[in-house]
C-alpha positions in Angstrom: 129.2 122.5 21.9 126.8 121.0 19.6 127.5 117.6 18.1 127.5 117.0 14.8 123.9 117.1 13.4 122.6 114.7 10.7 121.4 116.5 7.6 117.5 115.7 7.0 115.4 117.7 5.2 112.8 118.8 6.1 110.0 119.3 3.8 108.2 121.9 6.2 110.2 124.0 7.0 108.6 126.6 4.3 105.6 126.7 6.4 107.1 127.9 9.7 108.8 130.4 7.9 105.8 132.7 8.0 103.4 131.6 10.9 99.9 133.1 11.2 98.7 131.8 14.7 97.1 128.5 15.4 95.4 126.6 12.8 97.6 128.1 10.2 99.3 126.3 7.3 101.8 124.5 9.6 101.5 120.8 9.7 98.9 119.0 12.2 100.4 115.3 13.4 97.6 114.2 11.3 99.2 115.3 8.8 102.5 114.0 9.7 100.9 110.4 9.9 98.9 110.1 6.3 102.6 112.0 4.6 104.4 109.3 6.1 101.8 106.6 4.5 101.1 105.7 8.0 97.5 104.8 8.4 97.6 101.3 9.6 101.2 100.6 9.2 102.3 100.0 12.5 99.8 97.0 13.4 102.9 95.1 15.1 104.1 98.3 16.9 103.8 99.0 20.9 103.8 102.9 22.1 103.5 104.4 25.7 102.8 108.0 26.0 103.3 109.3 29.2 100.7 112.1 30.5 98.0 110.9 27.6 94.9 112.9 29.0 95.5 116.2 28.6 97.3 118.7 25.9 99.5 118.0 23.6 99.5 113.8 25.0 95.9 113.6 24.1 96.4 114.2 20.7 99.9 112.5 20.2 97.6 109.4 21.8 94.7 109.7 18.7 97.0 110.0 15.6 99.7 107.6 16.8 96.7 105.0 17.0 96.2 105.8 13.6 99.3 104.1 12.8 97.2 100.5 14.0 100.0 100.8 16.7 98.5 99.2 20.3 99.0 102.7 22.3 99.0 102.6 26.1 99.1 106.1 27.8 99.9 106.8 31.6 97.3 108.8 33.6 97.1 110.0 37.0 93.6 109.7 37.3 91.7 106.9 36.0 88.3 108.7 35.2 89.9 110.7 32.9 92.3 108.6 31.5 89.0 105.7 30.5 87.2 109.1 28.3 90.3 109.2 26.1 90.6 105.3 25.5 89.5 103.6 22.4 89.8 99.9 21.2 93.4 100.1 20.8 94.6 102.7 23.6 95.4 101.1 27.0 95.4 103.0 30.1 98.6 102.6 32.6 97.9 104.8 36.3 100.9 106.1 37.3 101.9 109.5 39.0 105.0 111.1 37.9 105.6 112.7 41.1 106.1 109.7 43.2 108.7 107.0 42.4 107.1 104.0 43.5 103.9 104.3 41.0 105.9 105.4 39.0 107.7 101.8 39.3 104.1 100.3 39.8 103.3 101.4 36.2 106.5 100.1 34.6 105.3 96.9 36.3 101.7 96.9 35.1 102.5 97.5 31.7 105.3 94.7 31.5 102.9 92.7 32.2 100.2 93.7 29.4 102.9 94.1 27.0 106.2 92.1 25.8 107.3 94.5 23.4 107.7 98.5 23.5 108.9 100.1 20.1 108.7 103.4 21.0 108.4 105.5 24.4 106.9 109.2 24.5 108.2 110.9 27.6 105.5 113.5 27.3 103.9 114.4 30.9 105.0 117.4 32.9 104.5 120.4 34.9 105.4 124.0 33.7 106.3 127.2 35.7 105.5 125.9 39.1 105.9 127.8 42.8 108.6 125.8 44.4 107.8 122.3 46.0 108.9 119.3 46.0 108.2 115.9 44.8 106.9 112.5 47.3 110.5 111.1 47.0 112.2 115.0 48.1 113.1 116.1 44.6 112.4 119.4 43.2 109.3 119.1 41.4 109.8 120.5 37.7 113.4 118.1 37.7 111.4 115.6 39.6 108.4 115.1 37.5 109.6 116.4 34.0 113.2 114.9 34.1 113.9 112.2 36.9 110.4 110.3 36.9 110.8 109.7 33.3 114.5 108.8 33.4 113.4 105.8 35.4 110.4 105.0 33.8 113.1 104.4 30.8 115.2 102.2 33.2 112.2 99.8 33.7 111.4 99.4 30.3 115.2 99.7 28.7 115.0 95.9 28.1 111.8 95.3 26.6 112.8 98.5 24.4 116.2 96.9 23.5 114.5 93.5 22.6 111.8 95.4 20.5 114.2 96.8 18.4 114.9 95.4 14.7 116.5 96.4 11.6 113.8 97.8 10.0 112.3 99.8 13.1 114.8 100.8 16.1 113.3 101.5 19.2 113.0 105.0 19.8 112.5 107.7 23.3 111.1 110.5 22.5 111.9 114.0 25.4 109.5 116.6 24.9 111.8 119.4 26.3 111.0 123.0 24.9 111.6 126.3 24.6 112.2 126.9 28.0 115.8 125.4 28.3 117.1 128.9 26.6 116.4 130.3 29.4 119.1 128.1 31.2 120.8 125.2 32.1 121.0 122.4 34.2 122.2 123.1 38.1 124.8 120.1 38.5 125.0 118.9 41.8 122.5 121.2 43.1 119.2 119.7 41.6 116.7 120.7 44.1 118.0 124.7 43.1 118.9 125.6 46.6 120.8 128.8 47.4 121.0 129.3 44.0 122.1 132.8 43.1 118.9 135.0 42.7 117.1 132.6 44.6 114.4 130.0 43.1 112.2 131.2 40.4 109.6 128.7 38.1 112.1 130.3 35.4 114.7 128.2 36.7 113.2 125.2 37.4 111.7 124.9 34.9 114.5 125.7 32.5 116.9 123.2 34.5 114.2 120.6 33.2 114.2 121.2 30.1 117.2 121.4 29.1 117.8 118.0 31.3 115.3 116.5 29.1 117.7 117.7 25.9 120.5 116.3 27.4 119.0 113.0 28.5 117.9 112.0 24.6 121.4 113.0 23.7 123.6 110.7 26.0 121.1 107.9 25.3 121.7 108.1 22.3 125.4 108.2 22.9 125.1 104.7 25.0 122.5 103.0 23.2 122.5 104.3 19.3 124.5 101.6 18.2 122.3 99.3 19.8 119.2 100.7 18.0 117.8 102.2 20.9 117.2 106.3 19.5 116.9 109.1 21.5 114.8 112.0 20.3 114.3 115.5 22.0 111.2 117.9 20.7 109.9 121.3 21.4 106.0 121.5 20.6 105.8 124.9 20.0 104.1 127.7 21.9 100.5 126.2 23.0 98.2 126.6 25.4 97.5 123.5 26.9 96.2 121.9 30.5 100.1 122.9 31.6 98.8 126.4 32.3 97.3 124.8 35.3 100.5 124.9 37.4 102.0 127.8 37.2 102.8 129.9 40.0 100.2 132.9 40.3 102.7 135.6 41.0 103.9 135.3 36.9 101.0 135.1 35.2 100.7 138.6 34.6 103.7 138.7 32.8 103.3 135.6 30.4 99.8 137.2 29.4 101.6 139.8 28.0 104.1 138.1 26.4 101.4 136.4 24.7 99.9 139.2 23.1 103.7 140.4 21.6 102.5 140.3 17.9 106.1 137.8 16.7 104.9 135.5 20.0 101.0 135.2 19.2 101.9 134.5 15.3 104.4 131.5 16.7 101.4 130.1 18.4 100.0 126.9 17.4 96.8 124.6 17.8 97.4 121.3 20.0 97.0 119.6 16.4 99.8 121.4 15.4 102.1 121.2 18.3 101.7 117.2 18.6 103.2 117.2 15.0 107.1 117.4 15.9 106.5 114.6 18.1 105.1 112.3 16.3 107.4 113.1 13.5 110.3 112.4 15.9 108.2 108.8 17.0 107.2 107.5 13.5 108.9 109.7 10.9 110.7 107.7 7.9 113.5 110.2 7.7 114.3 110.1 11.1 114.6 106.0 11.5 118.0 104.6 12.8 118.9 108.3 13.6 118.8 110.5 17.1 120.6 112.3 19.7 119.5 116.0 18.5 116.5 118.5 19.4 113.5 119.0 17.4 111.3 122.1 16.3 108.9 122.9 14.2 109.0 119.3 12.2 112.7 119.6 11.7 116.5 119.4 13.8 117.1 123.1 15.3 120.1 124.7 14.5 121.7 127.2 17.1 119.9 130.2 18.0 121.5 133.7 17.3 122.9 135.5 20.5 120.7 138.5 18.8 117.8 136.7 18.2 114.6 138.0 20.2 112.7 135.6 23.0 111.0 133.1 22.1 112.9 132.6 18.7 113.8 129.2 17.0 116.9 127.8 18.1 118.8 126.2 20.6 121.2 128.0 23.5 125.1 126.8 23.3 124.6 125.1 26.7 121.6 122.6 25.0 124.8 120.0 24.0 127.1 119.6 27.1 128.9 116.7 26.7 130.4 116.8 30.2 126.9 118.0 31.7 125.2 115.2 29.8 127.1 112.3 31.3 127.4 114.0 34.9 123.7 114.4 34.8 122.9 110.8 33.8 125.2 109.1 36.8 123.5 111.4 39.1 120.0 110.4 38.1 121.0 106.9 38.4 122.2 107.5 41.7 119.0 109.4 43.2 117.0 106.6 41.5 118.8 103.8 43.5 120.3 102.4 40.4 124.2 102.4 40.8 124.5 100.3 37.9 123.6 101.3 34.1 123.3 97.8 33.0 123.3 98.1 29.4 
């Protein structure tokens, strides 16, 4: 059951209503940025993007350094990561799908950084043939969920201290879409002998819809210590994620592209970084979290009518129960028996 949601408007929600593909009249992050007077605001602020090379991160990265913000941004590969850094980007190496760099990077940036106002748990891997992680989780909950659970460990302190009055710290989960089409296996997060077997469907549904619920029960434990948790979805892009999904369903997501109500719901990578760095720097949303995003505003429940791929969130996106089961676990297969707030 869903919580109740604050009431913010949302001053674009007139654009959506009507979408014409990517590069329509739906709002870029750019955009967000210069309606939120913005442009060298932020000159005292620290972000981390994780997965800042590719996508959707690449372009959070640029218009959040718009802000004057210092912006670090993990990457995976070092090359790639030095193309997309300017004067006031900083890289941080660090592979989601191993535990220890992932730790490594925490380290590395604590030590470039005493302050972290807001954290962009961005990375991930989409759609993906079964496997597992170096440390034996499954890989979608591994990499999209678990890695970035205790990246936020590390950092919870510096994040704390960061926080003021007139800025609360703030963790953005890009989730998406994808949690509707279901939830989170408790107990069983490596998806074995699930009924039906394993499909990327399920993985990478379970992920998602971990990501939901691990903004919301931050948000329950740390809200009142101005520490925010935000969830987003994008949008429907096409982005380096593509990359990872398992051969055998391709076929079928092309043509679910080309359904005419699915290619108009499209959106540029300009557009679908706008919903999270409304959710990271957006005056409306300060002091407030513990609800998912879309399209530039808080989602209401989708209709049990509604076709795929409508706005909207399934009833099993607020769990209470699941929420606080899920984060105990995590601590647990992190090595972290205490949450030491």
């Amino acid at each position: 059951m869903a919580p109740l949601l604050p009431t913010i408007s949302n001053i674009y929600a007139s654009l959506h209503e009507s979408p014409n593909g990517p590069g329509d009249a739906r709002p870029t992050a750019f955009q967000i940025i210069k309606d939120n007077d913005l442009i060298g605001k932020l000159s005292d602020k620290v972000f981390l993007v994780t997965g800042g090379t590719n996508g959707l991160g690449v372009d959070v990265v640029r218009q959040l350094a718009k802000t004057g913000a210092t912006v670090f941004f993990t990457a995976r590969d070092a090359e790639k990561g030095e193309k997309v850094k300017q004067d006031i980007l900083e890289v941080i190496l660090m592979d989601l799908r191993n535990l220890q760099s992932v730790k490594k990077g925490a380290e590395d940036f604590m030590r470039r950084s005493e302050n972290l106002n807001v954290l962009v748990n961005n990375a991930g891997i989409a759609l993906t043939p079964y496997g597992l992680t170096e440390d034996g989780f499954e890989q979608q909950f591994g990499v999209n969920h678990l890695a970035h659970f205790y990246l936020f460990q590390l950092l919870k302190p510096l994040l704390l201290r960061s926080s003021s009055a007139e800025f609360n710290s703030r963790i953005i989960s890009v989730s998406s879409s994808a949690h509707t089409f279901g939830s989170v296996f408790i107990g069983n997060y490596n998806l074995e002998n699930i009924e039906g077997g394993y499909t990327p469907f399920a993985g990478y549904a379970a992920a998602k819809t971990a990501n939901i619920w691990f903004a919301t029960e931050l948000e329950r434990r740390y809200g009142r210590q101005g520490l925010h948790g935000i969830s987003v979805h994008p949008g429907g892009i096409l982005t380096g994620l593509q990359r990872y999904h398992d051969p055998s369903i391709v076929p079928m997501l092309e043509q679910y592209l080309k359904m005419d109500h699915i290619s108009k719901a499209m959106k540029s990578i300009e557009q679908g970084a706008a919903t999270t760095v409304l959710a990271a720097v957006g005056r409306s949303y300060e002091g407030k979290g513990g609800f998912y995003m879309e399209d530039c505003g808080i989602s209401s429940p989708m209709p049990d009518d509604a076709p795929m791929g409508s706005p909207g969130f399934k009833p099993w996106a607020y769990e209470e129960e699941g929420e606080k089961q899920l984060w105990v676990d995590s601590l647990n297969m992190i090595g972290m028996k205490e949450d030491t707030e």
